[in-house]
N, C-alpha and C positions, 0 to 999 in steps of 0.2 A: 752177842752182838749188840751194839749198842743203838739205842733206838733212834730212828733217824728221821728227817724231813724227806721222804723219799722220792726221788727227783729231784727236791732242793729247789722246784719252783725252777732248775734249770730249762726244762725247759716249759713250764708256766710261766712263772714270777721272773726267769731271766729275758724274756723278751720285751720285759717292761723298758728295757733299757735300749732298746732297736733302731739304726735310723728308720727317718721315718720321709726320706725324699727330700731330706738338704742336702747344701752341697761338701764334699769330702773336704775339711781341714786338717791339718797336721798339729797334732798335740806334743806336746815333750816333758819327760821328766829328767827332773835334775838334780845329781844329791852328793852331800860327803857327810861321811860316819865316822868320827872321830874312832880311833883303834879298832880300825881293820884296814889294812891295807890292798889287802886282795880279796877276792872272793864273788859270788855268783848270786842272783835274788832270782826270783822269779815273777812275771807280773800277767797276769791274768783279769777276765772280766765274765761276765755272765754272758753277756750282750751277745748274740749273735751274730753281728759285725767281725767279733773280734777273730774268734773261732781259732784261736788256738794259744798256747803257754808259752811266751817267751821268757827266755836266759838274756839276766841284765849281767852283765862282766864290769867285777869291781879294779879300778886301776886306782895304785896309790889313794884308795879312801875315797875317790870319785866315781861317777856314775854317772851315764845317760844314754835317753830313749826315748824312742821319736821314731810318731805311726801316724796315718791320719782314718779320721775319725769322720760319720757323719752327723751325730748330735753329741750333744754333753752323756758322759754315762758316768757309773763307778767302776772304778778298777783297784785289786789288788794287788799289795807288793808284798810279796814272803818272802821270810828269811829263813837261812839253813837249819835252824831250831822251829821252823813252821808258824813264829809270830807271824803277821802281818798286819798291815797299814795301809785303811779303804782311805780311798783320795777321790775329790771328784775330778776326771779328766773333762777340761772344754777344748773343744778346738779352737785354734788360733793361739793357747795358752800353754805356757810352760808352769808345770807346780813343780816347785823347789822344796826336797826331803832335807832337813837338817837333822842331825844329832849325835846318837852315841853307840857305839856298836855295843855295847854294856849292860844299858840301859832302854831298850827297846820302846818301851810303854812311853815315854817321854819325848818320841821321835815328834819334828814339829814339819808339817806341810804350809806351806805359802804361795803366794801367788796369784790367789783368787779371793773374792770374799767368801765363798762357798767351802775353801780350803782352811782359812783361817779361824770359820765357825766352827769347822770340826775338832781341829787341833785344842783350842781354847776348851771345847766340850771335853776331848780324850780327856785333856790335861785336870777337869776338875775332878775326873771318876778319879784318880790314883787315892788308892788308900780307902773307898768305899766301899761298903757291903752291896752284895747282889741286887737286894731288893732296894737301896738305894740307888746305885746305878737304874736300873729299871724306873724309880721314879725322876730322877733326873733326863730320862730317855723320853721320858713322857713331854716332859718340864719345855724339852726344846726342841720338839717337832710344835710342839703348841704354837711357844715363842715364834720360829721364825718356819712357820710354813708353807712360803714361797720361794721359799729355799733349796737348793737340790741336797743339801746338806743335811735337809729334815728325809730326805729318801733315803740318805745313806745311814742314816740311824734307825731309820725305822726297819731298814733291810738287817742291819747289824745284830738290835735287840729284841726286834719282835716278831721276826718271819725265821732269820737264821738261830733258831732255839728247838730246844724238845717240847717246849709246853707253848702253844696260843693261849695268847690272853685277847682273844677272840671281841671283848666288849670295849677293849684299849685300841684294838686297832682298829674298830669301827668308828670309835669316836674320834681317835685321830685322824685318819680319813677325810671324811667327813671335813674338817675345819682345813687340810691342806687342800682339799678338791674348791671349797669355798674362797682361799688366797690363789689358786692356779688354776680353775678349771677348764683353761684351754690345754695345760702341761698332757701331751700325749704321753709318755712316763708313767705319769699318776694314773691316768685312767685307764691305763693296760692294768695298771697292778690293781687297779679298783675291781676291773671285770676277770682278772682270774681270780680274783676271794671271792667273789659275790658266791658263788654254792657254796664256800666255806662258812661266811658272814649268813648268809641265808638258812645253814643249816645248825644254828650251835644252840646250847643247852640254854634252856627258854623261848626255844623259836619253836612255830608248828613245824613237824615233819614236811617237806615242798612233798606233794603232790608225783608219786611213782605207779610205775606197772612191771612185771618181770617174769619171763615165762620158767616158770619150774625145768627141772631136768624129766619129769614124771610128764609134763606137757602142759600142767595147768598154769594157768593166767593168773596173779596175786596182785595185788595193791591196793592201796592205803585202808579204802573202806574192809576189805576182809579185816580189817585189828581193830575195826571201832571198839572202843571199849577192852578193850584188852594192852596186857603190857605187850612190846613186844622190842625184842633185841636183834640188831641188825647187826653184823658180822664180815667185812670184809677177810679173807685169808688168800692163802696159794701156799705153794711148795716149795719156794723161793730160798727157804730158810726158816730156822725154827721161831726167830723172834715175827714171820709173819702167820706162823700158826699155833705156835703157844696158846695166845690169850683164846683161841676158839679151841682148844683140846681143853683146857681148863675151865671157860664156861660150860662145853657141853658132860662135863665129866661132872659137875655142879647141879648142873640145871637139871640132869635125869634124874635126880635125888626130888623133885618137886615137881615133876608130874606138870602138867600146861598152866602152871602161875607164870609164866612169860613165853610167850610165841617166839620163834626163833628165825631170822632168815639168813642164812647163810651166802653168802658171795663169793665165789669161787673166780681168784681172777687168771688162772691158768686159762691158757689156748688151747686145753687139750684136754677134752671132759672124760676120757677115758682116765686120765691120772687122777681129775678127780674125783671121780666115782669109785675108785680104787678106795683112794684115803677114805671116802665116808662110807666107804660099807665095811671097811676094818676096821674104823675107830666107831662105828651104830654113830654118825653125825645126823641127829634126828630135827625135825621143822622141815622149813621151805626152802630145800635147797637149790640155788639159780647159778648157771657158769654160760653164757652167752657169748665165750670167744675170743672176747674183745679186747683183754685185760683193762689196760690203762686208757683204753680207747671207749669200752665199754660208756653208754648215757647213764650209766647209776653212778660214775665216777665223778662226773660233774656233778647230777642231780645232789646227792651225800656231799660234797662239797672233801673229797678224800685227798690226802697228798702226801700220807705219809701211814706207817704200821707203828702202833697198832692202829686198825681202821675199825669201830665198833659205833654203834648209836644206840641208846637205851630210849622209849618214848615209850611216852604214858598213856593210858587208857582213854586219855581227851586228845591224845595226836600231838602232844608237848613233849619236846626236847628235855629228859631229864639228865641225862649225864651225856658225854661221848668220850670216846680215844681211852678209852681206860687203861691203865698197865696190864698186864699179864697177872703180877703178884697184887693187883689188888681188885680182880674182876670179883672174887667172890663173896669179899667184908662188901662190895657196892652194891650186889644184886641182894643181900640179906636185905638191905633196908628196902627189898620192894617183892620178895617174894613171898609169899602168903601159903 
């Protein structure tokens, strides 16, 4: 299974996009797609407003679709082959989809300036490597970041990915909250990263407590001085207990050079006390009921498996989110 953004910020990072007590406007899309005559899209948003996947009906190569909205958000349009094309929808506005059913990547939105920053952005990635796209993505949230146009790229290449680049999106942040910081948008997505941004590698460990399954009380000060690896899992699926069956199948080969604590996000501590007494899952193990609800979920800043945090003997962030296949080349370089 492939490793995912889990929740996808749907419902963290997608409320960033929520009215917020305007008044309801009627937005519209409007499009023709050279060679396709018929056919179906689909258009969707995160936003909470929107709350559910409508069926766009293609006529003669035409298109359109018309909802009202109560502030600006992003929305998706996908096509039968699962492309799609993020637009920003304002109320009172129509964005007009031009292009080529063929040629997908080159589709041009209009309408708005917000619309037309992006289009021109799409347009300059074609034919770029990854890691230039990514600095290009960088390049023009910088540029114009009182732009809603900088949210939809920041939501595109640096939230909707496998890997945070955790120090990019703090600094970008940071300079869009500086150009908009009244934008209620930004500062939903400001305050659901903040445990993420708070907790990542070079940062101190925040400050926890967590009652063992055994009854005892653990936090931060029990590891002064000691390495110790933190461990979200559950029984959800192998890719969210893999990377902990393969640290602790590692880790008993070295005896207490890294303390362990385990996090169990099942509701049901019978299932996991099941699992850790068949596989010897040894350290401090805590499952509190809560799952996704649980305060060590914000506190750790988690939102996605694999969930691990490696911290050093002075309470500093050394690594986090490791892979599966490479939790145990990572812990060589710190067990002793």
């Amino acid at each position: 299974m492939k490793k995912i953004l889990f929740r996808l910020f749907s419902a963290a990072l997608a409320c960033m996009f929520c009215a917020c007590g305007s008044e309801r406007q009627r937005f519209t899309v409007k499009g023709q797609l050279n060679h396709l005559k018929q056919g179906q899209f689909i258009i969707y948003s995160y936003a909470p407003q929107w709350e559910s996947f409508d069926t766009i009906f293609v006529e003669n190569g035409k298109f359109s679709y018309s909802r009202e909205v109560g502030d600006t958000l992003l929305a998706y349009l996908q096509y039968p082959n699962y492309m799609n094309t993020l637009f920003v929808a304002i109320p009172g506005n129509v964005a007009r989809i031009k292009g080529d059913a063929n040629n997908l990547i080159r589709i041009s939105v209009t309408g708005s300036k917000e619309n037309e920053q992006l289009t021109e952005f799409r347009h300059g990635l074609i034919g770029k490597t990854n890691k230039e796209k990514l600095k290009l993505a960088e390049a023009f949230c910088l540029e114009h970041p009182q732009s809603f146009a900088s949210l939809a790229v920041m939501q595109e290449f640096f939230l909707n990915t496998d890997s945070f680049q955790l120090d990019k999106i703090d600094k970008i942040l940071q300079v869009m909250h500086a150009a908009a910081p009244e934008r209620t948008q930004l500062n939903i997505m400001r305050t659901q990263l903040a445990g993420l941004l708070n907790c990542r590698q070079g940062k101190r460990l925040p400050a926890f407590t967590a009652a063992t399954l055994k009854g005892d009380t653990i936090s931060n000060k029990d590891f002064q001085g000691k390495w110790h690896f933190i461990q979200m899992w559950n029984t959800w699926g192998m890719d969210f207990y893999k990377p902990v069956a393969k640290a602790v199948k590692y880790l008993k080969a070295h005896g207490d050079s890294i303390q362990r604590i385990n996090i169990c996000l099942n509701n049901d501590t019978l299932v996991c006390q099941r699992i850790i007494k068949r596989d010897s899952i040894d350290g401090y193990n805590v499952c509190d009921q809560r799952g996704w609800d649980s305060p060590l979920i914000k506190t750790f800043g988690i939102h996605r498996f694999p969930a691990n945090i490696l911290v050093n003997p002075k309470g500093i962030i050394a690594a986090r989110d490791i892979n599966a296949d490479d939790i145990e080349n990572e812990l060589k370089k710190y067990v002793k």
